[in-house]
Backbone as JSON Lines, residues from 0, in Angstrom:
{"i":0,"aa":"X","n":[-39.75,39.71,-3.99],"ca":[-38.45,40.37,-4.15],"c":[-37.54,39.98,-2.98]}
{"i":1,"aa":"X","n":[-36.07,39.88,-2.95],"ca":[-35.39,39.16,-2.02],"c":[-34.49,40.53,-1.55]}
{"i":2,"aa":"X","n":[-34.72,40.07,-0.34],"ca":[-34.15,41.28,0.47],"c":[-33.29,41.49,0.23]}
{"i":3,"aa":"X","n":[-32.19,42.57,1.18],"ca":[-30.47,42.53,1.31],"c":[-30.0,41.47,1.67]}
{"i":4,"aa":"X","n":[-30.79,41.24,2.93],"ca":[-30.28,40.13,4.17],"c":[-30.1,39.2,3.47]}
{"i":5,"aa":"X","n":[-31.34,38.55,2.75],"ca":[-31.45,37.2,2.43],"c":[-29.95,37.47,1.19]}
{"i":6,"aa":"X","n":[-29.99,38.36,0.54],"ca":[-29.11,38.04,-0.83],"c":[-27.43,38.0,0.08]}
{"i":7,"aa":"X","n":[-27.36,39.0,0.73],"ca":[-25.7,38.24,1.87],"c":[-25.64,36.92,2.17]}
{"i":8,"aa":"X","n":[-26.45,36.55,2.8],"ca":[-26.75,35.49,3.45],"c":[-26.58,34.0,2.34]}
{"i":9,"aa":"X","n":[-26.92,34.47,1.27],"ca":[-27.05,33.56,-0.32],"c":[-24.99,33.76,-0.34]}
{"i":10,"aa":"X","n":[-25.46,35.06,-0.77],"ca":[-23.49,34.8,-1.34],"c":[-22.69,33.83,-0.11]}
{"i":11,"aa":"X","n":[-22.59,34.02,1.24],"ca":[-21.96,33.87,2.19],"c":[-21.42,32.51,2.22]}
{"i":12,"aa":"X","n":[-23.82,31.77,1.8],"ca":[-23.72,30.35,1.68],"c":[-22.66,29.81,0.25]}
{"i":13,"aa":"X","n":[-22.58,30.61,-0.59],"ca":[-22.2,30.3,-2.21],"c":[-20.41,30.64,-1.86]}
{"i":14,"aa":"X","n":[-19.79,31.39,-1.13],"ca":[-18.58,31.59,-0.88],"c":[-17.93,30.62,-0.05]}
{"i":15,"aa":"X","n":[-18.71,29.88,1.24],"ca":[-18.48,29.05,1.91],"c":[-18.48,27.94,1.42]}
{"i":16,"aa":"X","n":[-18.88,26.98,0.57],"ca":[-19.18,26.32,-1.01],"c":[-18.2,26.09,-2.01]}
{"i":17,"aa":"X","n":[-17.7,27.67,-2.5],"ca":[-16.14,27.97,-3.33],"c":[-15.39,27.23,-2.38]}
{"i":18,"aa":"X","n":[-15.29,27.63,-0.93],"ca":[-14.45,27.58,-0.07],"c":[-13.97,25.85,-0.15]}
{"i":19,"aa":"X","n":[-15.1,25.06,0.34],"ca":[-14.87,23.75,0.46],"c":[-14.53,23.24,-0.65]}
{"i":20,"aa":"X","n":[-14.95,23.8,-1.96],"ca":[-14.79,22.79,-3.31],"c":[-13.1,22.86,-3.4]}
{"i":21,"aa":"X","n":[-12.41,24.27,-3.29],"ca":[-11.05,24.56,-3.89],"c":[-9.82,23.55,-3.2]}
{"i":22,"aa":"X","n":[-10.04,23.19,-2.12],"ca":[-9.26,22.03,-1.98],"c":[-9.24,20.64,-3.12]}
{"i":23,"aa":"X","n":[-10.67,20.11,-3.21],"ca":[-11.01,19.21,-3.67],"c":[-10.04,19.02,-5.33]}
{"i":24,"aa":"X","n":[-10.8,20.76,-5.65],"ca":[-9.96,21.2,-6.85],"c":[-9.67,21.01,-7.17]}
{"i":25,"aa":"X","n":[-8.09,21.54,-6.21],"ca":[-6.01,21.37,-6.05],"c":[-6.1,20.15,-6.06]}
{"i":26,"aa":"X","n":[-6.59,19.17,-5.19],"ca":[-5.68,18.11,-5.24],"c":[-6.19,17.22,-6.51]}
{"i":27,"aa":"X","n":[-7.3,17.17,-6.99],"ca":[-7.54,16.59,-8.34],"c":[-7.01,17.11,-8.99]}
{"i":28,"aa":"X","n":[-6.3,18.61,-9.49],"ca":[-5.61,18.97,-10.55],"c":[-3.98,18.21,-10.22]}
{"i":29,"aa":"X","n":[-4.19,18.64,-9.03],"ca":[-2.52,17.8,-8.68],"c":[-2.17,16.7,-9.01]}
{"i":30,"aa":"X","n":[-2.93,15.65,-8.74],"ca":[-3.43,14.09,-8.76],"c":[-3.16,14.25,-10.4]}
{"i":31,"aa":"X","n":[-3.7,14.84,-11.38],"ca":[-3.63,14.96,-12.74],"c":[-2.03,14.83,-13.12]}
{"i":32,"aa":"X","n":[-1.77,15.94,-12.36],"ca":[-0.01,16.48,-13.05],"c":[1.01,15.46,-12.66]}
{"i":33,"aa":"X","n":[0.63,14.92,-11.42],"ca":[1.95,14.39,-10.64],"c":[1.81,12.67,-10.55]}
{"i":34,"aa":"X","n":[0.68,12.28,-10.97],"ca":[0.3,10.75,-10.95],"c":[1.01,9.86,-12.17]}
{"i":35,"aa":"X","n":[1.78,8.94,-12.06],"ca":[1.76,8.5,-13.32],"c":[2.07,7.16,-13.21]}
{"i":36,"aa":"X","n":[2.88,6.2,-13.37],"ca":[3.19,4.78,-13.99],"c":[3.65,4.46,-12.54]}
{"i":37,"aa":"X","n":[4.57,5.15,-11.87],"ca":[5.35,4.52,-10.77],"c":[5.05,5.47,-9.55]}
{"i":38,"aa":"X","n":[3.77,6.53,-9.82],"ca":[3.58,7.55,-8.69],"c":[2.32,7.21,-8.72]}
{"i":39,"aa":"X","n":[1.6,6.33,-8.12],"ca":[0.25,6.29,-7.99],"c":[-0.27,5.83,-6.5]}
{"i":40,"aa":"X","n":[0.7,5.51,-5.96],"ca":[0.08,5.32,-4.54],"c":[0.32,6.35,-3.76]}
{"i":41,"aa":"X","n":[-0.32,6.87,-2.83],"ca":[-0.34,7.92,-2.3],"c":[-0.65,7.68,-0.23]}
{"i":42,"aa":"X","n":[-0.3,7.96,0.26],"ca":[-0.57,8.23,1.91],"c":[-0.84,9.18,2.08]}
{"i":43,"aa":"X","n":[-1.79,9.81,2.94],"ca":[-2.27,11.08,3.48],"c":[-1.28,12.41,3.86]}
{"i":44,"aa":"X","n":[0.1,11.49,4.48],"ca":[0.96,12.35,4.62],"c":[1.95,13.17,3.49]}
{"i":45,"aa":"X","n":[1.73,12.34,2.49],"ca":[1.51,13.0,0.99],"c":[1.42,14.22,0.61]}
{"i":46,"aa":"X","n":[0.1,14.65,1.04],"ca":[-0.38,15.69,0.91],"c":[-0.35,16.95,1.99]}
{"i":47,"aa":"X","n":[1.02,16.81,2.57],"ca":[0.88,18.0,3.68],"c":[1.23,19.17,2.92]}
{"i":48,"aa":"X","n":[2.53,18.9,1.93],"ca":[2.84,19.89,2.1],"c":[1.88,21.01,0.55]}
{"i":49,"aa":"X","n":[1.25,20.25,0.09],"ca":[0.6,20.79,-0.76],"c":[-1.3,21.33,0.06]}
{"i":50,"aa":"X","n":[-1.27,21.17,1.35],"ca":[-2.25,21.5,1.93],"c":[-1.3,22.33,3.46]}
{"i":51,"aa":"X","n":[-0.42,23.21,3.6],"ca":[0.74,23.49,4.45],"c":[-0.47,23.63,5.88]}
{"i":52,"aa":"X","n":[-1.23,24.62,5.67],"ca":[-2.26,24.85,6.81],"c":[-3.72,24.32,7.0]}
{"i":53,"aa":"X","n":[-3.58,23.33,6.39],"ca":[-4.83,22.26,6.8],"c":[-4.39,21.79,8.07]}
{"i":54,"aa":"X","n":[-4.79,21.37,8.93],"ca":[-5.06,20.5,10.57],"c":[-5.31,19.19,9.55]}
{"i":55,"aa":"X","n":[-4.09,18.39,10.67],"ca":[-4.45,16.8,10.54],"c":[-5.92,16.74,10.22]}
{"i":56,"aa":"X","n":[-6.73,16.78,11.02],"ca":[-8.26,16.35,11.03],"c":[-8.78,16.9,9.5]}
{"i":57,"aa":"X","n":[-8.61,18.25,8.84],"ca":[-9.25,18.56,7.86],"c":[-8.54,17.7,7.22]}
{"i":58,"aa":"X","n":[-7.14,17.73,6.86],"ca":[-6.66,16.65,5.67],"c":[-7.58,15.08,5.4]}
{"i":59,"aa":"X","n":[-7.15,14.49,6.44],"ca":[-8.41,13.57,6.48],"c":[-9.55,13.63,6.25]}
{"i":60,"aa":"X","n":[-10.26,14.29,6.8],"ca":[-11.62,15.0,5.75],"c":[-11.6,15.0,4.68]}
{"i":61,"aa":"X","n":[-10.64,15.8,3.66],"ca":[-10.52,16.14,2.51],"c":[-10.62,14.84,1.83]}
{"i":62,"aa":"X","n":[-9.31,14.0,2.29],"ca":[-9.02,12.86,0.84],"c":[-10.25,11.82,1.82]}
{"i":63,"aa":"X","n":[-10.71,11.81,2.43],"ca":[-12.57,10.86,2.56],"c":[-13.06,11.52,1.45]}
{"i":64,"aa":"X","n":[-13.3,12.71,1.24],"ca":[-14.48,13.25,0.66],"c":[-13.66,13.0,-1.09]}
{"i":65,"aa":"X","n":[-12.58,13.13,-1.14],"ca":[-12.02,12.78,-2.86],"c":[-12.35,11.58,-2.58]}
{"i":66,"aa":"X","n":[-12.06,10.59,-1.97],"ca":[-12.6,8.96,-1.91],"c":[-13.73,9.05,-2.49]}
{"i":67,"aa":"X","n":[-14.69,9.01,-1.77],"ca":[-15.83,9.3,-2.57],"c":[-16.44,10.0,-3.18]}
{"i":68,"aa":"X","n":[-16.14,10.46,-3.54],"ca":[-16.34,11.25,-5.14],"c":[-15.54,10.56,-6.34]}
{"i":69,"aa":"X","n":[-14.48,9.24,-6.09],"ca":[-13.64,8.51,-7.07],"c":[-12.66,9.64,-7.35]}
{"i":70,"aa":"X","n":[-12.19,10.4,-6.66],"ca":[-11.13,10.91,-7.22],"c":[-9.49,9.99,-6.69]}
{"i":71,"aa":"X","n":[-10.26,9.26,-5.85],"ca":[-8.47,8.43,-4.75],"c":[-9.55,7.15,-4.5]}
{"i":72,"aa":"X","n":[-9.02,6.34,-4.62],"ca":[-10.02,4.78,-4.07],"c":[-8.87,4.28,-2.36]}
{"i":73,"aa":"X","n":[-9.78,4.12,-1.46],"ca":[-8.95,3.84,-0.48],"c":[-8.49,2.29,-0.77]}
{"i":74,"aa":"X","n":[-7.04,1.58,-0.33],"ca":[-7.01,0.7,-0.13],"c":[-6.8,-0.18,1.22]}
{"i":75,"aa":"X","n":[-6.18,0.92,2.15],"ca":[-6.36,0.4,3.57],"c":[-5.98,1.72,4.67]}
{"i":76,"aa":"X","n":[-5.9,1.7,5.68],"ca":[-5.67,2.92,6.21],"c":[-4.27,3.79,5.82]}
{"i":77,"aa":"X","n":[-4.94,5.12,5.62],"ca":[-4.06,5.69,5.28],"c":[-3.3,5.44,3.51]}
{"i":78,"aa":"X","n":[-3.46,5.08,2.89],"ca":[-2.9,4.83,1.78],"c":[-3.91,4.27,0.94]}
{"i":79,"aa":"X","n":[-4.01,5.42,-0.69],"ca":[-4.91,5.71,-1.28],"c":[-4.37,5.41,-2.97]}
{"i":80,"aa":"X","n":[-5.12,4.92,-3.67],"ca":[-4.73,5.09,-5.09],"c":[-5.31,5.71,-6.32]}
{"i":81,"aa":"X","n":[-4.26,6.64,-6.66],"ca":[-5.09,7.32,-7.81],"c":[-5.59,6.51,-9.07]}
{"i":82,"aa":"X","n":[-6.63,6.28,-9.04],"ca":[-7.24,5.23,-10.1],"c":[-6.83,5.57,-11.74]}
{"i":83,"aa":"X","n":[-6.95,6.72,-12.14],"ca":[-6.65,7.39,-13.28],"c":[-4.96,7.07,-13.72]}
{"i":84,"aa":"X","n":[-4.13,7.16,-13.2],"ca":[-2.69,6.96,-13.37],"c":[-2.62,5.58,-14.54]}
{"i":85,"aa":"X","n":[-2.05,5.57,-15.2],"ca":[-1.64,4.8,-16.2],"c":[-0.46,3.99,-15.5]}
{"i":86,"aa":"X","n":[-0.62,2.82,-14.75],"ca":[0.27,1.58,-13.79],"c":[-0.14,0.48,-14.43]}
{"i":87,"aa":"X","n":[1.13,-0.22,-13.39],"ca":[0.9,-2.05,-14.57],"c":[-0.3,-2.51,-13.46]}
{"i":88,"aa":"X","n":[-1.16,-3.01,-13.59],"ca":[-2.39,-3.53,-12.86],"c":[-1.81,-4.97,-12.45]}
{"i":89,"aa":"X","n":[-2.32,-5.03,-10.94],"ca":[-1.27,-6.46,-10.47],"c":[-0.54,-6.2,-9.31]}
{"i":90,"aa":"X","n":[0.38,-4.78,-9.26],"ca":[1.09,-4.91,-8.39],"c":[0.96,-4.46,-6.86]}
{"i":91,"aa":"X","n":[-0.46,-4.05,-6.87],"ca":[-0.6,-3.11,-5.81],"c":[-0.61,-3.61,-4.68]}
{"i":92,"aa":"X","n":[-0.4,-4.57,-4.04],"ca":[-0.66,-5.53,-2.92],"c":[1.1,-5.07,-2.35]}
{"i":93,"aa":"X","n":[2.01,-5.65,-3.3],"ca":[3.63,-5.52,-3.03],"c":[3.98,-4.02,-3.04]}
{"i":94,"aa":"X","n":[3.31,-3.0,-3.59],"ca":[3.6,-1.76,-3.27],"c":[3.01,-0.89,-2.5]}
{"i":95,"aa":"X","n":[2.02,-1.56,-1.88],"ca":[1.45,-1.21,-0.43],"c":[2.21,-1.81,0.47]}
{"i":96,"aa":"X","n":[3.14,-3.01,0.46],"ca":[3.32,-3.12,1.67],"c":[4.75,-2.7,1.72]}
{"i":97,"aa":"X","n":[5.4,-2.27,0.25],"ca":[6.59,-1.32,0.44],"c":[6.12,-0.04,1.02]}
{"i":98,"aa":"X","n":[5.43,0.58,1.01],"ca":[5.14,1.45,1.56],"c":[4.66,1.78,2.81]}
{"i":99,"aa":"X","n":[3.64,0.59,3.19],"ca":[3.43,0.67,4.86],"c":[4.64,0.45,5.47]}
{"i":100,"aa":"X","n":[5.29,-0.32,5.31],"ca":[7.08,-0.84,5.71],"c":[7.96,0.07,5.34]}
{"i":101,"aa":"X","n":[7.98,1.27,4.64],"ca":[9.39,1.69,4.39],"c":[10.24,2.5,4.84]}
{"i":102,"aa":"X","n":[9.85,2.28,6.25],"ca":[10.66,3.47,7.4],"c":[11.35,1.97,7.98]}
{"i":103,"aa":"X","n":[11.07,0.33,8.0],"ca":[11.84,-0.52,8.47],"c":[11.92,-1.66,7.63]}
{"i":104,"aa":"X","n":[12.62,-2.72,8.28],"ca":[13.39,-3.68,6.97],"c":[12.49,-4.91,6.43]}
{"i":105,"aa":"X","n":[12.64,-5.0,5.56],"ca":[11.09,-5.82,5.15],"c":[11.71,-6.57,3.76]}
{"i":106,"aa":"X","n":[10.99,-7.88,3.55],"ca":[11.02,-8.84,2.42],"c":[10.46,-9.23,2.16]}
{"i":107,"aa":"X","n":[9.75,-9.88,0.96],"ca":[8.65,-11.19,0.63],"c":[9.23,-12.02,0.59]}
{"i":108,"aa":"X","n":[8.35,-13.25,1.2],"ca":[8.96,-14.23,1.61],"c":[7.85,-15.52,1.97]}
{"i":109,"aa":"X","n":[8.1,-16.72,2.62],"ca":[7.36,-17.45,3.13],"c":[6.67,-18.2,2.02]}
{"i":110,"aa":"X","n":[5.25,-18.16,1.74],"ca":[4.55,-18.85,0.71],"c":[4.67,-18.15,-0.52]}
{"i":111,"aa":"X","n":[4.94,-16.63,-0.06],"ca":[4.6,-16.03,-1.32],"c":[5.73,-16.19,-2.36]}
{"i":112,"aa":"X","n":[6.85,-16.66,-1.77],"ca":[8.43,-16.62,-2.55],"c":[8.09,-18.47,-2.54]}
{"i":113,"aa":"X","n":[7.96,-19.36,-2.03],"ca":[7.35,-20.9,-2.3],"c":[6.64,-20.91,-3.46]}
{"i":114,"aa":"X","n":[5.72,-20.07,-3.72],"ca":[5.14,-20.97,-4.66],"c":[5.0,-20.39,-5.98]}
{"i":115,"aa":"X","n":[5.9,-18.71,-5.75],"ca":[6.34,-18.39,-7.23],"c":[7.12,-19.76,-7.66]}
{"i":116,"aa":"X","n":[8.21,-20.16,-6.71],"ca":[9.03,-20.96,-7.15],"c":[8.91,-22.38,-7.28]}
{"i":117,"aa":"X","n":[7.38,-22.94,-7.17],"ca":[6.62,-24.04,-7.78],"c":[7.09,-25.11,-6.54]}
{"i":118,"aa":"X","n":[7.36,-24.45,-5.22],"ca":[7.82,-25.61,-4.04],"c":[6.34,-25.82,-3.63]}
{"i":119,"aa":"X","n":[5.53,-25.13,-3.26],"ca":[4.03,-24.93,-1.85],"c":[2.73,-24.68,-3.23]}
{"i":120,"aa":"X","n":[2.28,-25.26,-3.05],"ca":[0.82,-24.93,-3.41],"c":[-0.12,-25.28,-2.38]}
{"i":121,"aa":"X","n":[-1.33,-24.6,-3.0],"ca":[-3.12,-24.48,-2.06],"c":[-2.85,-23.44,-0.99]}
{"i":122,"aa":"X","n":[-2.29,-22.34,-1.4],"ca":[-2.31,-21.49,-0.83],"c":[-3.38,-20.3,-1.07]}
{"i":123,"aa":"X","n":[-3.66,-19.55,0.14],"ca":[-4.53,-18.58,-0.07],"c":[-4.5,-17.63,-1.49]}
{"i":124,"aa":"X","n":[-5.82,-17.8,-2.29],"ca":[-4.91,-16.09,-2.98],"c":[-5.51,-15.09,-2.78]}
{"i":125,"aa":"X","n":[-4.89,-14.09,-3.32],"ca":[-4.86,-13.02,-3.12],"c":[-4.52,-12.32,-1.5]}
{"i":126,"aa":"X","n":[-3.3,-12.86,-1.49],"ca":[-2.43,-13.01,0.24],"c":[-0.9,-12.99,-0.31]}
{"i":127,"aa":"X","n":[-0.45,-11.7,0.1],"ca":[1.1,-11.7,0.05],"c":[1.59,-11.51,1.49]}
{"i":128,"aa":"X","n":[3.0,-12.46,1.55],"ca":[3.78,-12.54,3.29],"c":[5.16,-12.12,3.01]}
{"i":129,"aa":"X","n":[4.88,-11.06,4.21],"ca":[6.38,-10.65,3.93],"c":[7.18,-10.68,5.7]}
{"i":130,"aa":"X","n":[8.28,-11.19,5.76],"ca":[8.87,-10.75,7.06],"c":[9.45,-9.05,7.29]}
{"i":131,"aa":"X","n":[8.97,-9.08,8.5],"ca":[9.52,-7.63,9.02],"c":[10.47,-7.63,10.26]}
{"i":132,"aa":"X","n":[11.07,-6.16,10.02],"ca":[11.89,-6.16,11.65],"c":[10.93,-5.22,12.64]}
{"i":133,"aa":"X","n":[9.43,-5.06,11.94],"ca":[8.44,-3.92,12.35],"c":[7.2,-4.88,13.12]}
{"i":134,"aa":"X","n":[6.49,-5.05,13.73],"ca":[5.27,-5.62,13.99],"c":[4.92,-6.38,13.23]}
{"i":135,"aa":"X","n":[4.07,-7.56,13.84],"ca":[3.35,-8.58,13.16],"c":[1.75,-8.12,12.74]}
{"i":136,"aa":"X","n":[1.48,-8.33,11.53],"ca":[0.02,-7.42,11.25],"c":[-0.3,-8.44,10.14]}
{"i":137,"aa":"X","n":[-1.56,-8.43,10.14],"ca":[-2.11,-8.54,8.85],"c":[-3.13,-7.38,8.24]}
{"i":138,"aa":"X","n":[-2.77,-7.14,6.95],"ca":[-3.33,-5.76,6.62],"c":[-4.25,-6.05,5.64]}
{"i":139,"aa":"X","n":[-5.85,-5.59,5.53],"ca":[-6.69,-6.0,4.7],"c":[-6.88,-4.84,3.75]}
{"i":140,"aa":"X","n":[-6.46,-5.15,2.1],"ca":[-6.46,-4.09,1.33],"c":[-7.69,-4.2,0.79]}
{"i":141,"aa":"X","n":[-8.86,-4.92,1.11],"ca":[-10.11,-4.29,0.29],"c":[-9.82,-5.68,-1.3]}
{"i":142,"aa":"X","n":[-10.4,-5.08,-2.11],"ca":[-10.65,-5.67,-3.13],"c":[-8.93,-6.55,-3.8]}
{"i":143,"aa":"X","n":[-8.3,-5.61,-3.35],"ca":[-6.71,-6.19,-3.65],"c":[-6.16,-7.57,-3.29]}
{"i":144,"aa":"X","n":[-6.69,-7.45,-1.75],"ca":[-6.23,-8.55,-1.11],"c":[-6.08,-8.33,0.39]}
{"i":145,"aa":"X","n":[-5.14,-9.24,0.72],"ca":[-4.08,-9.05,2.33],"c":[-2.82,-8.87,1.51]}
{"i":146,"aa":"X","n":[-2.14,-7.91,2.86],"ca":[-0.87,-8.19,3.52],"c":[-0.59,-8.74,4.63]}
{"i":147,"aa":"X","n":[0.0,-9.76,4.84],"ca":[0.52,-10.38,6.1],"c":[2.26,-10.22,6.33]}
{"i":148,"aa":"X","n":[2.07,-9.87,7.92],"ca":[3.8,-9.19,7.72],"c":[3.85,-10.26,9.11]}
{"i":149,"aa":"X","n":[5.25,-10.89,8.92],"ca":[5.64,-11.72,10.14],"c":[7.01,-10.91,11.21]}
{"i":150,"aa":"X","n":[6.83,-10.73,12.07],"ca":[8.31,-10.35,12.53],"c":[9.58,-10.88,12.61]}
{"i":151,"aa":"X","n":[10.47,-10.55,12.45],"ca":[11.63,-11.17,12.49],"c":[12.79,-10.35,13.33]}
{"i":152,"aa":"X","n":[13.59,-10.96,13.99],"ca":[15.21,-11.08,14.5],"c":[16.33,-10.71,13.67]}
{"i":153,"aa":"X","n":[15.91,-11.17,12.25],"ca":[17.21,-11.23,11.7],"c":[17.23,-9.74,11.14]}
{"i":154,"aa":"X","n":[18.54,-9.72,10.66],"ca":[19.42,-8.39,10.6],"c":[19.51,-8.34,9.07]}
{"i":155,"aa":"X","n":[19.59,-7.46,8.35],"ca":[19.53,-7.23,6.67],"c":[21.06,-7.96,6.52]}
{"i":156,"aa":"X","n":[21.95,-7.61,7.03],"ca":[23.3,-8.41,6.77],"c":[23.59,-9.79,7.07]}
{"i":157,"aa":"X","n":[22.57,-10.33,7.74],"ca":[22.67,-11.9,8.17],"c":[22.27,-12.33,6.99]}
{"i":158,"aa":"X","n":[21.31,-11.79,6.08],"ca":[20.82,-12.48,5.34],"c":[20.9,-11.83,4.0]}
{"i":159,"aa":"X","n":[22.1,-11.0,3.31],"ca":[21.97,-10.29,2.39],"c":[21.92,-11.07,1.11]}
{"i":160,"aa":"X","n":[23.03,-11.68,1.15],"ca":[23.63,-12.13,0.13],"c":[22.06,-13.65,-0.42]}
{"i":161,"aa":"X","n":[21.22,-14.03,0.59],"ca":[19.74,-14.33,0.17],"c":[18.95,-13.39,-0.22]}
{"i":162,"aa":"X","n":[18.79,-12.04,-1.01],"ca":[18.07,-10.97,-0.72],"c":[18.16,-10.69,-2.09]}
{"i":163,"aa":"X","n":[17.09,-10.13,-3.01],"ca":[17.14,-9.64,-4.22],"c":[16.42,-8.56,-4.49]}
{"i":164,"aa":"X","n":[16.1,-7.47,-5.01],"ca":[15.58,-6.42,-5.2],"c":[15.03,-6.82,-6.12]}
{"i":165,"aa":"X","n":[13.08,-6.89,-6.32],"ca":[12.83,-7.15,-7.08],"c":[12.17,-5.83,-7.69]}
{"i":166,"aa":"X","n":[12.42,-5.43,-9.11],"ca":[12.34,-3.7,-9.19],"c":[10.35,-3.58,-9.33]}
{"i":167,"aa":"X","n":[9.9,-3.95,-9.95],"ca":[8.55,-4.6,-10.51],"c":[7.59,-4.46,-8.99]}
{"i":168,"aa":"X","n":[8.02,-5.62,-8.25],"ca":[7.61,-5.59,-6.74],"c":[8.08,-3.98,-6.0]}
{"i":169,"aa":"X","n":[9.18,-3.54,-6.03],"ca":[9.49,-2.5,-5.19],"c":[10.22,-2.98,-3.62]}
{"i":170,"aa":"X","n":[10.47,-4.15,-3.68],"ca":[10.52,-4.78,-2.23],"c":[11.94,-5.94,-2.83]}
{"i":171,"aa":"X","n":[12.69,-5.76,-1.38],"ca":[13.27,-7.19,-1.31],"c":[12.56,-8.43,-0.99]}
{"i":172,"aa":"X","n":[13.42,-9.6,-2.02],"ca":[12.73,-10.99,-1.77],"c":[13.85,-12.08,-1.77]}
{"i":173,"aa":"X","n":[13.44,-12.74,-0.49],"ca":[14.16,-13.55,-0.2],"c":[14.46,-15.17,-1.33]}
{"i":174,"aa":"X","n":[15.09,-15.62,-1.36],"ca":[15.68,-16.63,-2.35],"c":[14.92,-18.16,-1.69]}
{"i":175,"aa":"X","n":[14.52,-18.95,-2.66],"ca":[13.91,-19.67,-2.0],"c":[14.71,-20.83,-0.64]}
{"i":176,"aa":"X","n":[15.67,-20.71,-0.68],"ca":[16.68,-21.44,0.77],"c":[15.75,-20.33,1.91]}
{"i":177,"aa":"X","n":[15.97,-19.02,1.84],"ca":[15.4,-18.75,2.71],"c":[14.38,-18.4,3.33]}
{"i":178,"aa":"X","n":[13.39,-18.49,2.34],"ca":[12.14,-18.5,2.29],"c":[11.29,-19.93,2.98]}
{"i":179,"aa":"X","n":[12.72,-20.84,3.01],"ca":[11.72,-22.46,2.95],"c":[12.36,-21.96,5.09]}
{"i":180,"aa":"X","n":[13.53,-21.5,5.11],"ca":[13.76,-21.04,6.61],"c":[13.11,-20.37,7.38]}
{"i":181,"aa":"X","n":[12.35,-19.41,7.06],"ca":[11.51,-18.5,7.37],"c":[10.29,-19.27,7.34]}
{"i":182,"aa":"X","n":[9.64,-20.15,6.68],"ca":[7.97,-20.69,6.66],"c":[8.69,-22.2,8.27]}
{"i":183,"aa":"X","n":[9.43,-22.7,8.44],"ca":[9.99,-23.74,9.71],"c":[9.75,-22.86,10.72]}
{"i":184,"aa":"X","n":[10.52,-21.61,10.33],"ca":[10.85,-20.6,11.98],"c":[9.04,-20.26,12.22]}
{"i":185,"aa":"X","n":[8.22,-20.01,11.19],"ca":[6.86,-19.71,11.35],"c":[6.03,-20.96,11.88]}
{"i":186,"aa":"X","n":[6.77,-22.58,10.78],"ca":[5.74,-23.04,11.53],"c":[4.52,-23.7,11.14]}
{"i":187,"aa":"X","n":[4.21,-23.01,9.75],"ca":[2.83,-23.52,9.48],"c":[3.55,-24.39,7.81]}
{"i":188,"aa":"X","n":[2.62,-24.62,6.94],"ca":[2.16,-25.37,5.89],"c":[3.6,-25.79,5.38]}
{"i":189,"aa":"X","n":[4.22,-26.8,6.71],"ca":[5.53,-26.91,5.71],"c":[5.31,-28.72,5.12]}
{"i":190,"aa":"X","n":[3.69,-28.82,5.26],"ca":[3.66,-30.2,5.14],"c":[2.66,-30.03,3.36]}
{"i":191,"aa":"X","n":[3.15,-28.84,2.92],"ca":[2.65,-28.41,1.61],"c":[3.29,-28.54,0.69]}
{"i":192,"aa":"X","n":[5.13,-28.62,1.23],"ca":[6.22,-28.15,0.27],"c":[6.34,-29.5,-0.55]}
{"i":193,"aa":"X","n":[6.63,-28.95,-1.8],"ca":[7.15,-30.25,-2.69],"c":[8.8,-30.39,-2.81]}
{"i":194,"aa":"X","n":[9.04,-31.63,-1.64],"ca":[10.68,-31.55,-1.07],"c":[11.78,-31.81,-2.41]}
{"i":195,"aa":"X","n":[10.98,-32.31,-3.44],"ca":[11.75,-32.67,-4.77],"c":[12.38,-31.41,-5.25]}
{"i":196,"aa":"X","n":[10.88,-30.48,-5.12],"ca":[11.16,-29.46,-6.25],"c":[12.26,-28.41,-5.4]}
{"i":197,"aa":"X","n":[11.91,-28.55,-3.97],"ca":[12.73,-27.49,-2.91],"c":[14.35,-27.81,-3.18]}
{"i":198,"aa":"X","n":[14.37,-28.79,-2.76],"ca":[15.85,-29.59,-2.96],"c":[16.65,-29.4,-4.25]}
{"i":199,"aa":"X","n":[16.37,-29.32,-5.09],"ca":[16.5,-28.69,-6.74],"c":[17.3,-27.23,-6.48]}
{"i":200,"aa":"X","n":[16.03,-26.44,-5.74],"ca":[16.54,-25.13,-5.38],"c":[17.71,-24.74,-4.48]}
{"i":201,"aa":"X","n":[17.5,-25.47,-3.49],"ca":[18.4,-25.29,-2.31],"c":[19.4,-26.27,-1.81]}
């Protein structure tokens, strides 16, 4: 027969239990309601205000522990994707790095705008380059790919009228004139370009 003690001691463990699951819960029911075609990437900071009195440290806790359990798949620090969401499959490389970038000024550019436009081949894949006015990084998304971000000098108005919003990407992209300017100022594989096809363009 089981004591008092032991049967408190049972609920306490079984309440403390409720306790940890009901986060997990919320944010999978949330993740349900609020995820969809063009809302599927997510950052930790995401979720403050739907967790108001969690501590930094528990938040983090939390979406590790939805990670694995497949409720959020990580793709690089800090920024998570709800797998379930109904998105065009493809784009997640260019909307991670709109998103790591979107507090500063940022474009695709370099090889990755070359060889949409049939100038550069033998390039890496699964590697998108974008210039920034933010730090030079390369960011490893896991199964997705890289991001590689180059820094740059130039000013959004020096170079607007080269600049296109591509809606699909989520990001500005530079035109290939300035794209072939940007891979000189960098430096590397300009002994890749096909000068026929560049010259056409620019």
């Amino acid at each position: 027969m089981l004591s008092l003690t032991h049967i408190d001691k049972t609920y306490q463990f079984v309440l403390y239990f409720v306790h940890l699951m009901r986060p997990i819960e919320k944010l999978k029911n949330t993740l349900e309601e609020i995820a969809g075609k063009d809302h599927y990437l997510f950052a930790v900071g995401d979720f403050y205000q739907l967790f108001p009195k969690m501590s930094n440290t528990a938040l983090n806790v939390l979406i590790s522990r939805a990670a694995r359990k497949g409720i959020l798949e990580r793709v690089c620090k800090g920024l998570y994707i709800y797998p379930k969401a109904d998105y065009d499959k493809g784009f997640e490389l260019y909307h991670c790095a709109a998103r790591l970038r979107e507090n500063v000024f940022c474009y695709l550019s370099l090889e990755s705008v070359l060889s949409e436009a049939g100038v550069i081949s033998q390039i890496p894949l699964g590697t998108i380059t974008l210039m920034t006015s933010g730090r030079s990084g390369i960011i490893d998304c896991g199964r997705f790919g890289k991001i590689e971000f180059i820094h740059t000098q130039k000013s959004i108005s020096s170079i607007v009228s080269q600049l296109r919003y591509n809606e699909r990407y989520k990001l500005w992209t530079a035109d290939a004139a300035l794209a072939l300017k940007d891979l000189r100022y960098v430096g590397r594989n300009t002994d890749l370009i096909d000068w026929s096809a560049a010259n056409e363009l620019i």
